[in-house]
C-alpha beads as a LAMMPS data file, in Angstrom:
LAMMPS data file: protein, C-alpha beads

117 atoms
116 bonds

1 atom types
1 bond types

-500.0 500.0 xlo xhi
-500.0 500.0 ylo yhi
-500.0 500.0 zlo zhi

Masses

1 110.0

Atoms # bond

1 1 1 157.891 308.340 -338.637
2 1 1 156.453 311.901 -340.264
3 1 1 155.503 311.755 -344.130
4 1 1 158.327 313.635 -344.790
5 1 1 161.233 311.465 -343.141
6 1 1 159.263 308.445 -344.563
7 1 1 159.022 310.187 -348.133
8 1 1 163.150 311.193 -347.803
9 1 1 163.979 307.319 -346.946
10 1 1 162.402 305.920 -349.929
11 1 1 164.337 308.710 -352.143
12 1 1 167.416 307.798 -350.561
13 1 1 166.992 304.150 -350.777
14 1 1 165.368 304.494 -354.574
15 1 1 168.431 306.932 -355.313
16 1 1 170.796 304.076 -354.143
17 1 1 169.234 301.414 -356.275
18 1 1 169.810 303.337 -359.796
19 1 1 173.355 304.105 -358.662
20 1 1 173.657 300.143 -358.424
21 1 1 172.218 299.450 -361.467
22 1 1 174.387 301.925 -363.129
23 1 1 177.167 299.822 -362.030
24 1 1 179.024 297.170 -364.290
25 1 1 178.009 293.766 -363.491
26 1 1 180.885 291.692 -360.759
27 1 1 182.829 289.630 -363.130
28 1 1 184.801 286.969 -362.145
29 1 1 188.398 286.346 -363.349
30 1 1 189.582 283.025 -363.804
31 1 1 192.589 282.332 -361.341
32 1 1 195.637 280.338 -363.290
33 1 1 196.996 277.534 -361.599
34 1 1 199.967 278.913 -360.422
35 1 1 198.546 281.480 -358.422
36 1 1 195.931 278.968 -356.755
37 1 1 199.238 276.992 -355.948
38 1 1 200.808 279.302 -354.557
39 1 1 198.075 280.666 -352.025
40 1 1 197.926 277.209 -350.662
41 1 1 201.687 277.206 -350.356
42 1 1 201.039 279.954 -348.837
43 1 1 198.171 278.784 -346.071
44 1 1 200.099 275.619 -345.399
45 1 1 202.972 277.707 -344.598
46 1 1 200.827 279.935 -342.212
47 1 1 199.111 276.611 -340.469
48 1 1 203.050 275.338 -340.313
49 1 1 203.903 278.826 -338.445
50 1 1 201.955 278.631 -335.838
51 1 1 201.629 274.980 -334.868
52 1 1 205.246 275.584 -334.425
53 1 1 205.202 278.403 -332.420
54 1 1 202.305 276.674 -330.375
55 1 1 204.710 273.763 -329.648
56 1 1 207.274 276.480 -328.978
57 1 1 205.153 277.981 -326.387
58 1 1 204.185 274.353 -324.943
59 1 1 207.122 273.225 -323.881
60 1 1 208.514 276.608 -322.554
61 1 1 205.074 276.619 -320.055
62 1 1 205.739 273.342 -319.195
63 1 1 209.580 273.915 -318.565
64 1 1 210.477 270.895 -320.283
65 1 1 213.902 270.736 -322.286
66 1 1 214.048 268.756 -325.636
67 1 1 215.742 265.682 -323.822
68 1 1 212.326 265.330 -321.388
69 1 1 210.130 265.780 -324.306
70 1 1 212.175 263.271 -326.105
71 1 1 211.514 260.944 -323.744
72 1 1 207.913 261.070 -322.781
73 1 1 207.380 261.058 -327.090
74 1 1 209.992 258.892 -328.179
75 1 1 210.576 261.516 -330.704
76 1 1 214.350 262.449 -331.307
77 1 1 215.550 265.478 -330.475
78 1 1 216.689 266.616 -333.869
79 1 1 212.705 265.724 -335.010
80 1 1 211.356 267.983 -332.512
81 1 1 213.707 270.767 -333.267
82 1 1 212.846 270.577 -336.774
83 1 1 209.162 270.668 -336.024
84 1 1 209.417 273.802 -333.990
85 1 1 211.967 275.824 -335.916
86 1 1 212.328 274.000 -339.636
87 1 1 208.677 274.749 -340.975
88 1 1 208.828 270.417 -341.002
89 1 1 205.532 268.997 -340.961
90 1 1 204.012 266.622 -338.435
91 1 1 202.944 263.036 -338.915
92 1 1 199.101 262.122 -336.909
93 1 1 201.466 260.021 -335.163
94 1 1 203.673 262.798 -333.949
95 1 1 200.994 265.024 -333.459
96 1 1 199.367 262.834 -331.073
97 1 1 202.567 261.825 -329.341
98 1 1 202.867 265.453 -328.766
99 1 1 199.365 266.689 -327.636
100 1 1 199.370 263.568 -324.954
101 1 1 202.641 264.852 -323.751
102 1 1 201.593 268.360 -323.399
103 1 1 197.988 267.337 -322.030
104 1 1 196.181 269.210 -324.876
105 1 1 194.040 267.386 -327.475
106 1 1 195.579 266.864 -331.153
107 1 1 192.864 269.716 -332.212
108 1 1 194.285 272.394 -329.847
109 1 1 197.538 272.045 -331.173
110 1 1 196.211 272.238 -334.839
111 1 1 194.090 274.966 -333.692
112 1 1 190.603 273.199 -334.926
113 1 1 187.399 271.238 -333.683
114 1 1 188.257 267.877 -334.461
115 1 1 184.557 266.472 -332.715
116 1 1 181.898 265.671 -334.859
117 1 1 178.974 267.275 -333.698

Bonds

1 1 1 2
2 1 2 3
3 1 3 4
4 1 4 5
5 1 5 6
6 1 6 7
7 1 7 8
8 1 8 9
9 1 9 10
10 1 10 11
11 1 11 12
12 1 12 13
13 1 13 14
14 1 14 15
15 1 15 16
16 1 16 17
17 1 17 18
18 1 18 19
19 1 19 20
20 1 20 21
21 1 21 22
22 1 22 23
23 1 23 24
24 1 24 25
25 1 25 26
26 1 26 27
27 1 27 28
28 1 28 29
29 1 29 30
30 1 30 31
31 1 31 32
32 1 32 33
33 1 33 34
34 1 34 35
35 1 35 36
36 1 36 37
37 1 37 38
38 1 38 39
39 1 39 40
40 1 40 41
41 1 41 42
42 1 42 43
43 1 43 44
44 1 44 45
45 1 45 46
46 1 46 47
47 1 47 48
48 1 48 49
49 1 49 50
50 1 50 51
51 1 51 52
52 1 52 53
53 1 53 54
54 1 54 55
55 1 55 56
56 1 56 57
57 1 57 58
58 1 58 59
59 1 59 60
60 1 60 61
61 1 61 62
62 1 62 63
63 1 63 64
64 1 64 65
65 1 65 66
66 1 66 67
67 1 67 68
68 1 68 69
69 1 69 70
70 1 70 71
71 1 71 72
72 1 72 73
73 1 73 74
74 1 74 75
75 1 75 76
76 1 76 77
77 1 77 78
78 1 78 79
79 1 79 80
80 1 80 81
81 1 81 82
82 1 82 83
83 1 83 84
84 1 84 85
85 1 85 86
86 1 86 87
87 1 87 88
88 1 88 89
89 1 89 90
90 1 90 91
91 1 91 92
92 1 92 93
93 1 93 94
94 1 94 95
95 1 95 96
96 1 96 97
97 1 97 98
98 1 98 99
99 1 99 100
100 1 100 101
101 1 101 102
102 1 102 103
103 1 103 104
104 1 104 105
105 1 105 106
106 1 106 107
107 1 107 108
108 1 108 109
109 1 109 110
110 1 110 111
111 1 111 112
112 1 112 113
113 1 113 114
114 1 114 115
115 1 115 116
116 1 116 117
């Protein structure tokens, strides 16, 4: 690199330093405890979203009705309905039931590595 592209660099990156400096310091605003509430309302109803459409999309690959999942879970019908369309949350037992059924592993479904490494 010539003297002169080497000099221009370090005024550039000197130049770039003051400007930060001349900058007010972060601060960080306490969040109340409504909002934090809220944004994990939020996440659990995003995680809820698309396990349900997963399961959705499960059973529609594997061209099974409700009745056949029914019966390879022992899950009623109305439970499985709820799962995929009524934002209702699964048990571990449920979840299980389902992943064996489908041939997946409980952490496909939940979309997560479940395996200690």
């Amino acid at each position: 690199m010539s003297n002169s592209l080497n000099d221009d660099l370090v005024r550039r990156m000197q130049d770039a330093l003051t400007r930060l400096r001349l900058l007010p310091e972060a601060t960080i605003t306490k969040v109340e405890d409504d909002e934090v509430l809220d944004a994990r309302e939020s996440v659990r109803q995003l995680a809820r979203s698309r396990v349900a459409a997963l399961l959705r999309q499960l059973r529609a690959v594997h061209g099974f009705s409700y009745e056949q999942v029914s019966e390879a879970t022992g899950l009623a019908q109305q439970t499985l309905f709820d799962i995929e369309y009524k934002e209702r949350r699964l048990t571990l037992d449920e979840l299980g039931r389902l992943a064996r059924c489908y041939q997946v592993s409980p952490g496909d479904i939940l979309g997560v590595d479940l395996e200690n490494e």
